[in-house]
C-alpha positions in Angstrom: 0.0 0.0 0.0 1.3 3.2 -1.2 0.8 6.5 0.8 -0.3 9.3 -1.2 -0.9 13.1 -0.1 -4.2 13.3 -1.9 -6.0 10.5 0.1 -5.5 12.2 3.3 -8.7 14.9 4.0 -8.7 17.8 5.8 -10.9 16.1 8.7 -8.0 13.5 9.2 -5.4 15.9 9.9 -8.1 18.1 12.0 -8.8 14.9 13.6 -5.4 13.9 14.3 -4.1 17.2 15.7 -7.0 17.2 18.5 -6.3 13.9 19.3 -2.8 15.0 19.5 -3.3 17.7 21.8 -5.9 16.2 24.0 -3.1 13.3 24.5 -0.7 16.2 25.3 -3.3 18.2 27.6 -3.5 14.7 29.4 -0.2 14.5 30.3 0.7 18.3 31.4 -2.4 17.8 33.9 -1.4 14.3 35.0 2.7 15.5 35.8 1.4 19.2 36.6 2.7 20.3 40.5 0.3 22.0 42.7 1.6 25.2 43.5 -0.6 25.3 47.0 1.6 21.9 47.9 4.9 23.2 47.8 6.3 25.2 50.7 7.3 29.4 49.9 10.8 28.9 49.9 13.3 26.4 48.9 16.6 25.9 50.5 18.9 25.1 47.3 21.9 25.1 48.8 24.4 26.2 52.2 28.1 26.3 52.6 30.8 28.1 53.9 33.2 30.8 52.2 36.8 31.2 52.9 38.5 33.8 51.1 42.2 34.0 52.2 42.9 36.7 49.9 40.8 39.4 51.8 41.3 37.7 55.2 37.2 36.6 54.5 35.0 33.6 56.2 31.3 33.7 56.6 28.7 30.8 55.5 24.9 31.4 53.9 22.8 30.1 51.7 20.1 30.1 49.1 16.3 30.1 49.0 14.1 30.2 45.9 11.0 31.4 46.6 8.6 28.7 45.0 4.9 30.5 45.8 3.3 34.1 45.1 3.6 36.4 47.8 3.5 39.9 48.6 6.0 42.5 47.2 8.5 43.4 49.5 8.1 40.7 51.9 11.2 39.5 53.6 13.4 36.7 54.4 14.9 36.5 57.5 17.8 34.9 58.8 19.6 34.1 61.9 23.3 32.3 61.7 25.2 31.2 64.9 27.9 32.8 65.7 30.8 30.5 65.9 32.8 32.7 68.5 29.7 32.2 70.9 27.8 35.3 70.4 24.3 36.2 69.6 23.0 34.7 66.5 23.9 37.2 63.4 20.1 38.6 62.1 20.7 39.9 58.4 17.1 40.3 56.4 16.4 40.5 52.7 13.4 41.9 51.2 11.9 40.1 48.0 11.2 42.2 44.6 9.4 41.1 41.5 12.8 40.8 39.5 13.8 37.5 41.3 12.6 34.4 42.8 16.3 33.6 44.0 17.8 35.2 47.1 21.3 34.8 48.4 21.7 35.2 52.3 24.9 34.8 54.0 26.3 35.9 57.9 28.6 38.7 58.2 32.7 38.2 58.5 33.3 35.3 61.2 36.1 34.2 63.4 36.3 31.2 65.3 34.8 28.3 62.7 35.5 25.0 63.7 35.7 22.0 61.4 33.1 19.5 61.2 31.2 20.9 63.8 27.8 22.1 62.7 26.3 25.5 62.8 22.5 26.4 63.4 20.5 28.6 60.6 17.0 29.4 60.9 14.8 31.4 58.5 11.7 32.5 58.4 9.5 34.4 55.5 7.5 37.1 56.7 4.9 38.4 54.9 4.6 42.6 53.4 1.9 44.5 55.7 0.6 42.1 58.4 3.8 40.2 59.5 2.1 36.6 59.2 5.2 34.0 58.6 4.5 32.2 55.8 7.7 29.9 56.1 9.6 28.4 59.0 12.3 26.4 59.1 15.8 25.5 60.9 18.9 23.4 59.1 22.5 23.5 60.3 26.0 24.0 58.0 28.8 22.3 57.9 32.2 23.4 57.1 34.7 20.7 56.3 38.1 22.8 57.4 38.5 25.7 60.3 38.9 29.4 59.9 43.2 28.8 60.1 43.2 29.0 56.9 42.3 32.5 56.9 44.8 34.9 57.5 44.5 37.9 60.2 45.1 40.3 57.9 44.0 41.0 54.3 47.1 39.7 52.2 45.7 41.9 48.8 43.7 45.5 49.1 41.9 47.2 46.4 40.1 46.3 43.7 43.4 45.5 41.6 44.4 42.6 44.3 47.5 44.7 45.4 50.0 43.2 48.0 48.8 44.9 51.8 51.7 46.9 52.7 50.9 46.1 56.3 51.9 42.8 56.2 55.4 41.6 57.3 58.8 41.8 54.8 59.4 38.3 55.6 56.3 36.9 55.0 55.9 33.8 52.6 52.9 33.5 50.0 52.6 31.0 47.7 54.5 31.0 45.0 50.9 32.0 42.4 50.4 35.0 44.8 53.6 36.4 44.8 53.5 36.3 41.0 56.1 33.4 39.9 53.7 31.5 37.7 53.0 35.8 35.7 55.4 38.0 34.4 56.0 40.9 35.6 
């Protein structure tokens, strides 16, 4: 049996593309999420940060905000202090340009390794204050804040050498410019 253009009719093809879209409609509506079971925020990811090169450690995470809410509601966050403080508060409000917010704690000292540190976070709504999400996780950091030196090794924007920092002291040989010319 040969095919042949001609013998198809236009109510086949009508026919065939409905079916085709009601098999298609089927499946979005079988595999669709309901937005009203999935929390406001998502906690993507947490780790630590240690920047040697500005003298830098601190540890955050980030939350995608998975539900509508109001404009200029915010997330807020409280980080343990390692050195045995008061938890560190730092807030972010949410704008209608992202759904993806970045929140970390301020400069710390006194980081241990494998020991882990408490976050909690909460979204609060725009206006009446209700929180709309709650939860608590901890972070982890796999080495201690040693590595971090006590004093910036580069300043300014161009990663220049800190001219406070000891004549004898060693850097690797990449950061005192073997491996570039000069």
């Amino acid at each position: 049996m040969v095919f042949r253009l001609r013998d198809v009719s236009f109510k086949n093809v009508v026919f065939g593309l409905v079916s085709l879209a009601g098999v298609l409609f089927a499946v979005g509506l079988l595999t669709r999420e309901e937005v009203a079971d999935k929390p406001y925020l998502k906690i993507a990811g947490s780790g630590f940060i240690f920047n040697y090169r500005v003298a830098d450690a601190y540890y955050g995470f980030t939350a995608l905000v998975q539900k509508p809410v109001k404009n200029y509601s915010r997330i807020e966050a409280r980080f343990e202090d390692p050195s045995g403080g008061p938890p560190h508060v730092v807030t972010r409000k949410l704008t209608p340009r992202s759904k993806r917010y970045g929140l970390r704690s301020p400069p710390l000292r006194g980081i241990e390794a494998q020991r882990p540190y408490h976050v909690s976070v909460r979204l609060i709504q725009n206006g009446d204050g209700t929180v709309l999400f709650d939860d608590e996780f901890t972070v982890t950091s796999q080495i201690s804040d040693g590595v971090v030196p006590l004093q910036p090794l580069t300043i300014g924007p161009g990663y220049a050498r800190n001219p406070e920092l000891p004549d004898g002291w060693a850097a690797p040989a990449s950061d005192r410019g073997l491996d570039h010319p000069k």
